[in-house]
C-alpha atoms as a printed R data frame, in Angstrom:
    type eleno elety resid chain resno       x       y       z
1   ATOM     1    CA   UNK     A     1  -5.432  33.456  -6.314
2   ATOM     2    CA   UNK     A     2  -4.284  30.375  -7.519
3   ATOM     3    CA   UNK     A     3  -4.734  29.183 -11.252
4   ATOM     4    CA   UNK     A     4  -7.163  27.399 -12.543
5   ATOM     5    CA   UNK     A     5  -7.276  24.618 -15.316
6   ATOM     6    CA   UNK     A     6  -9.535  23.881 -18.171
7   ATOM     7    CA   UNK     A     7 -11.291  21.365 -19.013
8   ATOM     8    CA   UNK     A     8  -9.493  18.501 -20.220
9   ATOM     9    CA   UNK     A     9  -6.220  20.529 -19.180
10  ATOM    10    CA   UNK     A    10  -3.540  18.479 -17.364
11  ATOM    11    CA   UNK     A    11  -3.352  19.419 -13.731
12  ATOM    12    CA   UNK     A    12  -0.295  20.612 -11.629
13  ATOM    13    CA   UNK     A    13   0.087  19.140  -8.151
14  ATOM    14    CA   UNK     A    14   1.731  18.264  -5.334
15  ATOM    15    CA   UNK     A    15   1.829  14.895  -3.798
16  ATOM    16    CA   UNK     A    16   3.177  14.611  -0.149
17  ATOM    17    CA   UNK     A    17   4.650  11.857   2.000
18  ATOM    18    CA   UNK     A    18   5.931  12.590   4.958
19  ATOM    19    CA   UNK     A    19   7.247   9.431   6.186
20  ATOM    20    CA   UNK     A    20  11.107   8.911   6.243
21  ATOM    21    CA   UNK     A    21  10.888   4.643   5.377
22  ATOM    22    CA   UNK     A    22   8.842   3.365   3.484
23  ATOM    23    CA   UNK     A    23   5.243   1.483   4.004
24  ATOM    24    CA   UNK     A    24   2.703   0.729   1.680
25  ATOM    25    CA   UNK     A    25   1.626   3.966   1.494
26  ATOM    26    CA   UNK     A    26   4.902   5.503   0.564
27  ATOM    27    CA   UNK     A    27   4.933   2.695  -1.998
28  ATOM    28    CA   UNK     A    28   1.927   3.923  -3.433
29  ATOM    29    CA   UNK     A    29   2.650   7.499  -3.992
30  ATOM    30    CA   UNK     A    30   5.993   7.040  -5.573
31  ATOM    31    CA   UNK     A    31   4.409   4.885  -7.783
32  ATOM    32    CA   UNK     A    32   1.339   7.119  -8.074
33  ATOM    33    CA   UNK     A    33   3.906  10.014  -8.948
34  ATOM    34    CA   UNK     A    34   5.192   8.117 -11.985
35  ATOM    35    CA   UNK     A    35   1.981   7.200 -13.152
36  ATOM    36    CA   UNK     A    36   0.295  10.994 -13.340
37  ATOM    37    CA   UNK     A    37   3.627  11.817 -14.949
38  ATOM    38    CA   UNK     A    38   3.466   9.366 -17.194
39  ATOM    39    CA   UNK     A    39  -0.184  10.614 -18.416
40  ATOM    40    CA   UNK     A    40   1.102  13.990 -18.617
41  ATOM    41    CA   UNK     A    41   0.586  16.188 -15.217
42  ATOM    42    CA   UNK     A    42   2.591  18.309 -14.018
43  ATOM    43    CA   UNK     A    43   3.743  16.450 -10.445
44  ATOM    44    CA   UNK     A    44   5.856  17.364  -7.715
45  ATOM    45    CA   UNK     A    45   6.672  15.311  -4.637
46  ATOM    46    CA   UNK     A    46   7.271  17.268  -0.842
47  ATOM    47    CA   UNK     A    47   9.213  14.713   1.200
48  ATOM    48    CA   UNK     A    48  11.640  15.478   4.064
49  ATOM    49    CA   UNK     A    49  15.317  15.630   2.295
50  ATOM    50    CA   UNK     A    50  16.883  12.461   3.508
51  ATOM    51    CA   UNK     A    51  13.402  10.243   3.338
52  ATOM    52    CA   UNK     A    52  13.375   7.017   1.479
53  ATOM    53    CA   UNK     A    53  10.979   8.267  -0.929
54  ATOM    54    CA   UNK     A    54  13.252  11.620  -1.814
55  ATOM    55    CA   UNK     A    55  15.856   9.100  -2.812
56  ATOM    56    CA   UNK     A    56  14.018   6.791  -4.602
57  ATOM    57    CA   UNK     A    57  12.353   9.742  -6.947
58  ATOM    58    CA   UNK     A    58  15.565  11.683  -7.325
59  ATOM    59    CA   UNK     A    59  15.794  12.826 -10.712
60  ATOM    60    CA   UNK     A    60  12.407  11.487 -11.942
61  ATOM    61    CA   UNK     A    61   9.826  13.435 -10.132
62  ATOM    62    CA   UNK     A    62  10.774  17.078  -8.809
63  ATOM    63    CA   UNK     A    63  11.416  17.388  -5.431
64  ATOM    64    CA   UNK     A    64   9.877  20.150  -3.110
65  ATOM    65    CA   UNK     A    65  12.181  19.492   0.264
66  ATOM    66    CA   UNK     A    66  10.095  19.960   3.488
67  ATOM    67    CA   UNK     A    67   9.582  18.820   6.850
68  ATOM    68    CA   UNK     A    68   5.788  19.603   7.001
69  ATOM    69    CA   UNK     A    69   6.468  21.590  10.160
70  ATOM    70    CA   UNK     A    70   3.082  23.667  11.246
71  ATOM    71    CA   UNK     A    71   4.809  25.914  13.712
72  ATOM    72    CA   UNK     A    72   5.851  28.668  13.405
73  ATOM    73    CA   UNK     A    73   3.960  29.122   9.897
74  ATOM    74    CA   UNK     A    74   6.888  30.275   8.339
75  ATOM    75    CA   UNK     A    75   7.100  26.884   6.423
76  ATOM    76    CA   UNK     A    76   3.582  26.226   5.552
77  ATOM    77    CA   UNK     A    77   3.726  30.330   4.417
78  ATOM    78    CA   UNK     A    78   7.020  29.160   1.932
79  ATOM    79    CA   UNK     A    79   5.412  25.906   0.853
80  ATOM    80    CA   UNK     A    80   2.126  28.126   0.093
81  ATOM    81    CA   UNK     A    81   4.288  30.820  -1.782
82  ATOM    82    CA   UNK     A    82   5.873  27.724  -4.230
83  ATOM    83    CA   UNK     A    83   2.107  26.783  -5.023
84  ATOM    84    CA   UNK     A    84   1.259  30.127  -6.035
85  ATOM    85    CA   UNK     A    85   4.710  30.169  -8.252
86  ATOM    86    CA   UNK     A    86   4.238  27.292  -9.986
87  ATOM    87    CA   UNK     A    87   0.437  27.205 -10.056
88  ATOM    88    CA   UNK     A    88   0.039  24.152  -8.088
89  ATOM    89    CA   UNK     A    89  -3.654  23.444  -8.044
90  ATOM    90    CA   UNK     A    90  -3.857  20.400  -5.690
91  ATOM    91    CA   UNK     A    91  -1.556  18.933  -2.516
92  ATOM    92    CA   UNK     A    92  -2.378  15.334  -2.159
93  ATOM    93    CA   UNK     A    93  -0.847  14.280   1.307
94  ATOM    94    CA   UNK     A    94  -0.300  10.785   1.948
95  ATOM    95    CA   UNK     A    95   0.561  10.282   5.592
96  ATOM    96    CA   UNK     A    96  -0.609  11.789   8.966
97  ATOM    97    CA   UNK     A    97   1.755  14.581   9.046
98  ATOM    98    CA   UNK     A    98   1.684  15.523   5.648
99  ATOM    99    CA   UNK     A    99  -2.216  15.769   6.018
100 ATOM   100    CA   UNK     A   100  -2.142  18.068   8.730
101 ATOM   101    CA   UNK     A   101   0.276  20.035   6.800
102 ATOM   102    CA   UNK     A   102  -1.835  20.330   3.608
103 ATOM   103    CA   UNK     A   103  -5.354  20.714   6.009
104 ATOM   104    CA   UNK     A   104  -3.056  23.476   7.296
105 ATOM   105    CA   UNK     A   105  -2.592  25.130   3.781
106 ATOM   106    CA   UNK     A   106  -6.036  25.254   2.880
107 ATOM   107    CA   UNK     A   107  -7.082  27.102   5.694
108 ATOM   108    CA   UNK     A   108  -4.570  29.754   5.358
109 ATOM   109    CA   UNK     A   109  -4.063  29.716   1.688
110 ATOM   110    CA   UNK     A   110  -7.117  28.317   0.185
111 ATOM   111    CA   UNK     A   111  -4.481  25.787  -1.619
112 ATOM   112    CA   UNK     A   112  -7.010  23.181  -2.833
113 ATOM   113    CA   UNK     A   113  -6.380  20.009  -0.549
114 ATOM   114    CA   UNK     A   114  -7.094  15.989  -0.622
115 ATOM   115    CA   UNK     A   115  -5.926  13.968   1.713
116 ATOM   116    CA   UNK     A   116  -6.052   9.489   1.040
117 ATOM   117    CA   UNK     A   117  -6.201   7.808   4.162
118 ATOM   118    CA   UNK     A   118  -3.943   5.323   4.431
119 ATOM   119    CA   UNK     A   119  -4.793   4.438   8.217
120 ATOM   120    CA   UNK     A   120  -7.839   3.323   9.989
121 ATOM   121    CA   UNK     A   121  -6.881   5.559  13.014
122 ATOM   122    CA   UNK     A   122  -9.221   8.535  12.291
123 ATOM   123    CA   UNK     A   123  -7.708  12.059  12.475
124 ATOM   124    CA   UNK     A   124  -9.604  15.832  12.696
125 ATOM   125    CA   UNK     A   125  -7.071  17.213   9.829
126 ATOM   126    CA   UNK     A   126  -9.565  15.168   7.609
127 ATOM   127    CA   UNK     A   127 -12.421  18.036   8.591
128 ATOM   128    CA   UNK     A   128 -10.565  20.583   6.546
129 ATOM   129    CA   UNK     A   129  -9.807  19.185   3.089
130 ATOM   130    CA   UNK     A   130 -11.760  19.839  -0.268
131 ATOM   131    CA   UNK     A   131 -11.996  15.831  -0.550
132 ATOM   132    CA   UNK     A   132 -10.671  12.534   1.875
133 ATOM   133    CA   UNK     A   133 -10.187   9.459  -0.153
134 ATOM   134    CA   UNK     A   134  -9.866   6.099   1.964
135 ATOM   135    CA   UNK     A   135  -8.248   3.107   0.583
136 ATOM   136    CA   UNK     A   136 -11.298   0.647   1.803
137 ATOM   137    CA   UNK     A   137 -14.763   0.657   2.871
138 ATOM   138    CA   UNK     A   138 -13.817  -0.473   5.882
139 ATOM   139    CA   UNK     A   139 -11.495   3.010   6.359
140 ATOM   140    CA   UNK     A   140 -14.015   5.338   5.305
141 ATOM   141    CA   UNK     A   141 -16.564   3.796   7.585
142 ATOM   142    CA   UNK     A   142 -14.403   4.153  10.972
143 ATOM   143    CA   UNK     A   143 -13.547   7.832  10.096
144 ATOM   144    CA   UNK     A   144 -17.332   8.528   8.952
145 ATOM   145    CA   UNK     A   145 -18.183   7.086  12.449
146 ATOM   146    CA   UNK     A   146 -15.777   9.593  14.591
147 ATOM   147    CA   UNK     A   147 -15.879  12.463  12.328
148 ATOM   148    CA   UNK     A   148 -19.185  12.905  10.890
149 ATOM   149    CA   UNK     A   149 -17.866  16.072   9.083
150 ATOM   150    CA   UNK     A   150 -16.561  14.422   6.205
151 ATOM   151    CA   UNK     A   151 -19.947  14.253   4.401
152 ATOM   152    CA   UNK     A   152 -19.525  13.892   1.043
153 ATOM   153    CA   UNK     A   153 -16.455  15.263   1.319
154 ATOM   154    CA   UNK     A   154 -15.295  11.205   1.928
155 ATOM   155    CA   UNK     A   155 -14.822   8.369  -0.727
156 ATOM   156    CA   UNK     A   156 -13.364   4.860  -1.656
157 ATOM   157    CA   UNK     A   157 -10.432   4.823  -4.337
158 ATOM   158    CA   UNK     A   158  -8.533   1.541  -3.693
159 ATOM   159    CA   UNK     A   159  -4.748   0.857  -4.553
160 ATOM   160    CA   UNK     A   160  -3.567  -0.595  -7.949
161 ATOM   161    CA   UNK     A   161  -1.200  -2.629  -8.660
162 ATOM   162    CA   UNK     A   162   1.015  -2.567 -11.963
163 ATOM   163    CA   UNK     A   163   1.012  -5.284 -13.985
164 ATOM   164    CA   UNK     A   164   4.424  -4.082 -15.788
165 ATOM   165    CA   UNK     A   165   6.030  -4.594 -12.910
166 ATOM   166    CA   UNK     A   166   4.061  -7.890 -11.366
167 ATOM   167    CA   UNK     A   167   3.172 -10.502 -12.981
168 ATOM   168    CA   UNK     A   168   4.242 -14.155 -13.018
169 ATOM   169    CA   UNK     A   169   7.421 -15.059 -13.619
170 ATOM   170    CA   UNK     A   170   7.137 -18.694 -15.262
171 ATOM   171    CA   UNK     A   171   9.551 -20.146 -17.026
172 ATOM   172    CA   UNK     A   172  12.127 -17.505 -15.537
173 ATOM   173    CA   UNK     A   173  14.370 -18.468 -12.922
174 ATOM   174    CA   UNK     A   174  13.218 -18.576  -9.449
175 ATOM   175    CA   UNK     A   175  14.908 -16.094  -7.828
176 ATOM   176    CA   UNK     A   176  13.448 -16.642  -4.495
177 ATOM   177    CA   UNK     A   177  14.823 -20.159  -4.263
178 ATOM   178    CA   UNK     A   178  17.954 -19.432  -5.504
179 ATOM   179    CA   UNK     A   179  18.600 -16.594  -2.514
180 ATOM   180    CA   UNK     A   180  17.274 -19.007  -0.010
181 ATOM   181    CA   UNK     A   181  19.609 -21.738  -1.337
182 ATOM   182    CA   UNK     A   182  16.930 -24.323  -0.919
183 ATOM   183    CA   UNK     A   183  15.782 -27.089  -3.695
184 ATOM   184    CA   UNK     A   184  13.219 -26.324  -6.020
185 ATOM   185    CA   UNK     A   185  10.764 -28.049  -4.682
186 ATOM   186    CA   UNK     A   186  10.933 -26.263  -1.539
187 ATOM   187    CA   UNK     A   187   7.336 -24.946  -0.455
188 ATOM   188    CA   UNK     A   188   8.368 -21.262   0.371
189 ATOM   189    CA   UNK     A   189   5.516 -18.842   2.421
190 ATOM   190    CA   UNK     A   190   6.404 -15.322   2.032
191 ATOM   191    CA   UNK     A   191   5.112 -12.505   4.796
192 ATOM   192    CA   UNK     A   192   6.108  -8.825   3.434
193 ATOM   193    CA   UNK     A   193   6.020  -6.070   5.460
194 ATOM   194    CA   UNK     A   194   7.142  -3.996   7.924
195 ATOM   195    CA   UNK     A   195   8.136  -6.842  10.827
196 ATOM   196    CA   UNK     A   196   5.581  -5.329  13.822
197 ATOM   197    CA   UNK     A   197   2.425  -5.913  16.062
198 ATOM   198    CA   UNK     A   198  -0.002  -4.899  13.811
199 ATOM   199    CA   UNK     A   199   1.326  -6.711  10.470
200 ATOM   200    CA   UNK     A   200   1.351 -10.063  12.930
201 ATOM   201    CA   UNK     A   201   4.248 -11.813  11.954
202 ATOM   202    CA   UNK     A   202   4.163 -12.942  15.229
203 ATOM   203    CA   UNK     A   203   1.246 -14.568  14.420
204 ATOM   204    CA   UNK     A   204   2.315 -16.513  11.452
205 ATOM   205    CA   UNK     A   205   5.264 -18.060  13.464
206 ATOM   206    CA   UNK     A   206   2.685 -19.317  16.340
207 ATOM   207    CA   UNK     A   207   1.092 -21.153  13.751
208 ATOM   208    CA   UNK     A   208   4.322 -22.612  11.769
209 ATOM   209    CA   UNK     A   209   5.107 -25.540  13.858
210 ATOM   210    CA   UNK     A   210   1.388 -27.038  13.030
211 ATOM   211    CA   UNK     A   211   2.660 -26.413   9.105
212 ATOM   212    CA   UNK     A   212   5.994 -28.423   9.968
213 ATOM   213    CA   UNK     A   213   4.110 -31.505  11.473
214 ATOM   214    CA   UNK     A   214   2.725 -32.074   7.915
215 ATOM   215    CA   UNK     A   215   5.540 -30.427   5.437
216 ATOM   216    CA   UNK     A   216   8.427 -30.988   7.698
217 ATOM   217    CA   UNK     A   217  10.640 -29.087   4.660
218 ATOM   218    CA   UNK     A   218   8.327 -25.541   4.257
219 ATOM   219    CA   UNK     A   219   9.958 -22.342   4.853
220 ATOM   220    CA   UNK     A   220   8.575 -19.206   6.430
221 ATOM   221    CA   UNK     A   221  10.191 -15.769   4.673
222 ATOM   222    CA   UNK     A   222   9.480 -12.673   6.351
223 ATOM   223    CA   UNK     A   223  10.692  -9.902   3.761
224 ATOM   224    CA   UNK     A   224  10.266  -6.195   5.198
225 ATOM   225    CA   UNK     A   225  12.551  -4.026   7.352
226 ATOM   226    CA   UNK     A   226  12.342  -4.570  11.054
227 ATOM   227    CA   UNK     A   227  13.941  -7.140  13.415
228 ATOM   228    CA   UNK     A   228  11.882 -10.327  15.076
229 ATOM   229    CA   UNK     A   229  11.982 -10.722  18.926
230 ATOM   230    CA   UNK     A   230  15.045 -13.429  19.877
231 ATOM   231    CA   UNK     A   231  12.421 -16.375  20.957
232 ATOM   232    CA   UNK     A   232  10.510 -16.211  17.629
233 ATOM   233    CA   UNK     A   233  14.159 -16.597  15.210
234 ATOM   234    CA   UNK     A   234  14.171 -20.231  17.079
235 ATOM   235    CA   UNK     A   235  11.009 -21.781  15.049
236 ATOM   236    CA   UNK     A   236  12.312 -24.507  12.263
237 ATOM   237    CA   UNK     A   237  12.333 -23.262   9.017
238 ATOM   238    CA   UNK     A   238  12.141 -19.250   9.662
239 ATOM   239    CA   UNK     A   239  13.876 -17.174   7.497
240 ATOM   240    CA   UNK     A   240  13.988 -13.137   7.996
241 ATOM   241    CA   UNK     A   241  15.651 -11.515   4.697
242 ATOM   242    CA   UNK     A   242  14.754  -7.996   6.161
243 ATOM   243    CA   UNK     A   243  14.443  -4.858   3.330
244 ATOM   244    CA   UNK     A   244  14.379  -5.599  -0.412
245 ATOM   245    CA   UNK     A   245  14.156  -3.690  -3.291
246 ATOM   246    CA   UNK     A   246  13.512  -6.647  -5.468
247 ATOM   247    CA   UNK     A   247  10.239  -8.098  -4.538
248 ATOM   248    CA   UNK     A   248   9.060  -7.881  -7.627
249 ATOM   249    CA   UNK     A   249  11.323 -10.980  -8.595
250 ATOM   250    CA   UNK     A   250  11.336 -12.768  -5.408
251 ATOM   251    CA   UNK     A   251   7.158 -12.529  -4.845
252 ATOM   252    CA   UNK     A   252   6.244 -14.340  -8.386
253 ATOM   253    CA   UNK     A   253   8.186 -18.152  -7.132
254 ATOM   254    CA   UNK     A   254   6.306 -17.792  -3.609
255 ATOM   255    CA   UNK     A   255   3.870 -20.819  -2.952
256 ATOM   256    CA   UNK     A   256   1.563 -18.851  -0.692
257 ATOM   257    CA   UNK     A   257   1.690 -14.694   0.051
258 ATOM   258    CA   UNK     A   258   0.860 -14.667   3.468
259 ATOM   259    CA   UNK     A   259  -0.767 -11.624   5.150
260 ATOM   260    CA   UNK     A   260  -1.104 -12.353   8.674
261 ATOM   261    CA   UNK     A   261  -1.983  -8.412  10.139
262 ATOM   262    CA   UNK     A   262  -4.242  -7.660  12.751
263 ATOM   263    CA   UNK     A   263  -5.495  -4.375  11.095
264 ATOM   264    CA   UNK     A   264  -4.984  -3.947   7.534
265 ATOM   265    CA   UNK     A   265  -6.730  -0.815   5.750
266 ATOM   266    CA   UNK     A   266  -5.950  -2.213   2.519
267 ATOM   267    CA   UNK     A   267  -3.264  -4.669   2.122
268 ATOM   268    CA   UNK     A   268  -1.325  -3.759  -1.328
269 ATOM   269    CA   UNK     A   269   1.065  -6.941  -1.015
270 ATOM   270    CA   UNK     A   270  -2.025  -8.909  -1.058
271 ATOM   271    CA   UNK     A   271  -3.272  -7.372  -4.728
272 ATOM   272    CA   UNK     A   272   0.827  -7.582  -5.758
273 ATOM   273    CA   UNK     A   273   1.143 -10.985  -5.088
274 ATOM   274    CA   UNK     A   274  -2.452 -11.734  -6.894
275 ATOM   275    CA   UNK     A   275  -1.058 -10.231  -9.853
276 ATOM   276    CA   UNK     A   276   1.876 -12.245  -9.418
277 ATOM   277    CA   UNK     A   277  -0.168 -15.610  -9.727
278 ATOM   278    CA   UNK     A   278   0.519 -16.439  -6.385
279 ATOM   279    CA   UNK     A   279  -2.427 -17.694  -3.998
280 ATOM   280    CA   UNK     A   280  -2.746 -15.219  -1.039
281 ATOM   281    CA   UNK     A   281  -4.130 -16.366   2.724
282 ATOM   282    CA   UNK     A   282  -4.619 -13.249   4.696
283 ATOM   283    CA   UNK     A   283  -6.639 -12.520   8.025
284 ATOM   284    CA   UNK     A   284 -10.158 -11.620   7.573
285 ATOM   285    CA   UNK     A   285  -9.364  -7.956   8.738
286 ATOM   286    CA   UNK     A   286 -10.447  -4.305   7.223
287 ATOM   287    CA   UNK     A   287  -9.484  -3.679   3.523
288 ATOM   288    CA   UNK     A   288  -8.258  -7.124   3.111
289 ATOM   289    CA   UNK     A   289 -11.554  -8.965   3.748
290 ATOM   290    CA   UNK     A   290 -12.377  -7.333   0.410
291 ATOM   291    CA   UNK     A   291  -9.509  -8.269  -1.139
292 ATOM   292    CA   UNK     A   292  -9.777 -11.756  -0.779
293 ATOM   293    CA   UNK     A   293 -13.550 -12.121  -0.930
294 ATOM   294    CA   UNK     A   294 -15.033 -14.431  -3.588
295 ATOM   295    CA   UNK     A   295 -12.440 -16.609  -3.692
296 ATOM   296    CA   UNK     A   296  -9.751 -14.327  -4.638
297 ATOM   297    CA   UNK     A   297  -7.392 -15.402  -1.706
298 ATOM   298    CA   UNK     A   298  -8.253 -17.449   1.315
299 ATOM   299    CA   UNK     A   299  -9.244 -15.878   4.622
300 ATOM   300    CA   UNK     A   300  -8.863 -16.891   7.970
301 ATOM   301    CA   UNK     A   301 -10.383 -15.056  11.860
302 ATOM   302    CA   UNK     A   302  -7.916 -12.667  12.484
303 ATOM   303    CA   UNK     A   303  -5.179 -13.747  15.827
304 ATOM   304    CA   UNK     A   304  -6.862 -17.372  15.070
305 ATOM   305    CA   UNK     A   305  -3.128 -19.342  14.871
306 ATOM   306    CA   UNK     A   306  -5.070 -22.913  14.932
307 ATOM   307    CA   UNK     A   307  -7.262 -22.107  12.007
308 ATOM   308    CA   UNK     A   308  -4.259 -20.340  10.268
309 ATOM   309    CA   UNK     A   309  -2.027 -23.093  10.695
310 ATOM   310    CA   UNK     A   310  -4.984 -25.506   9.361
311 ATOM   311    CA   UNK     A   311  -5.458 -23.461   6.062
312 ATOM   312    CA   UNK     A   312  -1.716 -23.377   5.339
313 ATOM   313    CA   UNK     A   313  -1.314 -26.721   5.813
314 ATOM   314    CA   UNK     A   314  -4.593 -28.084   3.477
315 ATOM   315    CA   UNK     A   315  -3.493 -25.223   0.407
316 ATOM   316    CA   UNK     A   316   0.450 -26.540   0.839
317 ATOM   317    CA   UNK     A   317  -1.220 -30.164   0.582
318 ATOM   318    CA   UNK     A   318  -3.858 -29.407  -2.642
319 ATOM   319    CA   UNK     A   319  -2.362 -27.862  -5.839
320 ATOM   320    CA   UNK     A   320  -5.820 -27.406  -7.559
321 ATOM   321    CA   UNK     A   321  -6.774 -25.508  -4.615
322 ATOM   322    CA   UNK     A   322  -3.972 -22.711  -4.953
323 ATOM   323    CA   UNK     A   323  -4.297 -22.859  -9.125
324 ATOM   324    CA   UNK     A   324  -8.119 -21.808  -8.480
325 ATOM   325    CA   UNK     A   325  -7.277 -19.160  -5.943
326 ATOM   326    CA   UNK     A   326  -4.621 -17.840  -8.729
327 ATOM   327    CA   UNK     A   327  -7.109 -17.655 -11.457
328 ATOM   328    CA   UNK     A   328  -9.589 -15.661  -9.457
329 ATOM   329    CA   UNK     A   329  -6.843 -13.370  -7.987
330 ATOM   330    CA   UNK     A   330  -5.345 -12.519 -11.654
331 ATOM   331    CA   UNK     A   331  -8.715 -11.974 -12.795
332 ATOM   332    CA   UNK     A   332  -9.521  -9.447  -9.751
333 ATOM   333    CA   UNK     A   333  -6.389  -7.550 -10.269
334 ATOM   334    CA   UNK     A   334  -6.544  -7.126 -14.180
335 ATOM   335    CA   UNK     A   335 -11.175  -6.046 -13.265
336 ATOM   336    CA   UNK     A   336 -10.453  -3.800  -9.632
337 ATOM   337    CA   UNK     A   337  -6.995  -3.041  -9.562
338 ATOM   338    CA   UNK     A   338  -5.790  -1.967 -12.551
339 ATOM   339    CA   UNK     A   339  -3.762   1.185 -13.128
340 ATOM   340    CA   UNK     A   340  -5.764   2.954 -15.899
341 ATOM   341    CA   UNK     A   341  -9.028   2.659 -13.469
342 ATOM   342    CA   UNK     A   342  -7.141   3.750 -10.903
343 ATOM   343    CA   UNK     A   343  -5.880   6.561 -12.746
344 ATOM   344    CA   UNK     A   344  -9.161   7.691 -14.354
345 ATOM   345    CA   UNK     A   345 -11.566   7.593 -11.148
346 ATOM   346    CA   UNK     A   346  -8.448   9.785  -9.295
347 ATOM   347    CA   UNK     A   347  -8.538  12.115 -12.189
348 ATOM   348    CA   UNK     A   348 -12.336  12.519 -11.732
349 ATOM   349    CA   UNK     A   349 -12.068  13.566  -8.007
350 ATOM   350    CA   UNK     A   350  -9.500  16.106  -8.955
351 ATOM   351    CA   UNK     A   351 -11.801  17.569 -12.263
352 ATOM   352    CA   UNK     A   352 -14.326  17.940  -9.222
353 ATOM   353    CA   UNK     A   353 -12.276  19.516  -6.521
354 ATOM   354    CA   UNK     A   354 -11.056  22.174  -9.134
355 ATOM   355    CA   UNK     A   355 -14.479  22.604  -9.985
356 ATOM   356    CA   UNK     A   356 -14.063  21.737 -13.995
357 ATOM   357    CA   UNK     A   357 -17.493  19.188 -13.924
């Protein structure tokens, strides 16, 4: 029987990613880690030995090494055995396999389970959880439609973003600039992300030349591990800087944060550059339709390269334009995606999974 907490007691958990790299929603459980530790849980972090995330948390957060394998169920048996040890309460899974893993533990254990949904794809693990939380509306809605067993089981807790660690930079030297070697005046487009299909950077260098005709001297930065195809690295003005681990400088002396995808559950480089002060245009796709929305960021059909090219070319052109879209975007990060709402809402669903209402 695994322990219980009081009310108002701190909780002891598990949060599990079982990606190797890292994606947005790696991003968002290390950071997630730090933040219940911070508020005084007890947190450890499964993650496969040699993942990005293990690395990146050693000597912070506790590390529970595991490679979420289902079969045999000797490892879900030794992972269960740890819980009961250290009187984990909740596994919060973060990726596909990890899910599985912890859907997995509650049926054979009874370990108390939630799984976030990261992914629009929908997937039966979510069936066996105490509680599914999606990222968007939009999320919740396409597994709701396939798998009608999530009941009330399902609910909406969006990213945050911190403002410790973005915010604008002004006054402080541009960073971004500086690496690109270009003059200050330089209108600079950032794309972060993973470089693939569905993030559509593709996309974004369709529509470039129509940007050139009218700012012959813009440049396109594509930030994110991954390679581009030969034919695309040929465009004017493309620059591919692959994997950082200092966006947080470089994102703040951007012009535009572009978000070009073609399915987007939630977009959390979209909220990061908001609370940069930097104007976002993103594709009117999933989670990031609601980001934008209002006039928080500019939106655009999604695979439309004409109308994207158009809107890039009128905000590089209109400076009043991009200073309203920052002022609504600060203002939407510091109301929706703050950390302490974040924090207190994800605290709820856990007083209510334990059963402490």
């Amino acid at each position: 029987m695994l322990r219980r907490a009081t009310r108002f007691s701190r909780v002891n958990l598990v949060l599990a990613s079982s990606n190797i790299g890292c994606n947005g929603a790696v991003m968002y459980t290390r950071r997630l880690a730090s933040l219940l530790a911070t508020r005084g849980h007890r947190v450890w972090l499964a993650a496969q030995e040699d993942s990005w995330i293990a690395k990146a948390t050693q000597g912070e957060i506790p590390l529970l090494h595991t490679k979420f394998s289902r079969w045999p169920l000797s490892e879900v048996d030794r992972v269960a055995a740890f819980c009961r040890q250290e009187g984990i309460q909740i596994f919060h899974s973060h990726n596909t396999r990890a899910s599985h893993f912890g859907a997995l533990l509650k049926v054979r254990h009874g370990v108390h389970s939630i799984a976030h949904l990261h992914a629009n794809h929908p997937q039966l693990h979510t069936w066996f959880h105490d509680r599914v939380l999606a990222v968007s509306k939009d999320t919740l809605t396409r597994h709701r439609y396939y798998l009608a067993g999530l009941g009330k089981k399902g609910a909406v807790l969006v990213n945050f973003v911190d403002p410790k660690q973005f915010h604008p930079r002004e006054g402080r030297g541009d960073a971004l600039r500086a690496l690109l070697l270009v003059a200050a005046e330089t209108p600079v487009v950032v794309v972060i992300g993973e470089i693939c299909s569905r993030k559509g950077q593709d996309l974004a260098i369709q529509a470039w030349p129509g940007v050139l005709r009218m700012h012959p001297d813009a440049r396109l930065v594509f930030i994110g591990q991954g390679s581009l195809p030969d034919h695309l690295l040929n465009v004017r003005g493309v620059t591919v800087l692959g994997h950082r681990n200092d966006i947080s400088e470089l994102l703040p002396h951007a012009t535009i944060c572009l978000v070009p995808s073609r399915d987007e559950p939630f977009g959390l480089v979209a909220i990061e550059a908001m609370a940069c002060g930097v104007p976002v245009v993103a594709s009117a796709v999933s989670g990031l339709a609601d980001i934008v929305a209002g006039g928080a960021g500019a939106s655009y059909p999604a695979d439309d390269t004409r109308a994207l090219s158009q809107i890039l070319t009128e905000l590089l052109s209109d400076t009043q334009a991009r200073a309203n879209l920052v002022a609504f975007g600060l203002e939407r990060t510091r109301l929706m995606y703050n950390p302490a709402v974040h924090l207190t809402e994800l605290e709820r669903h856990y007083t209510e999974v334990l059963g402490l209402k």
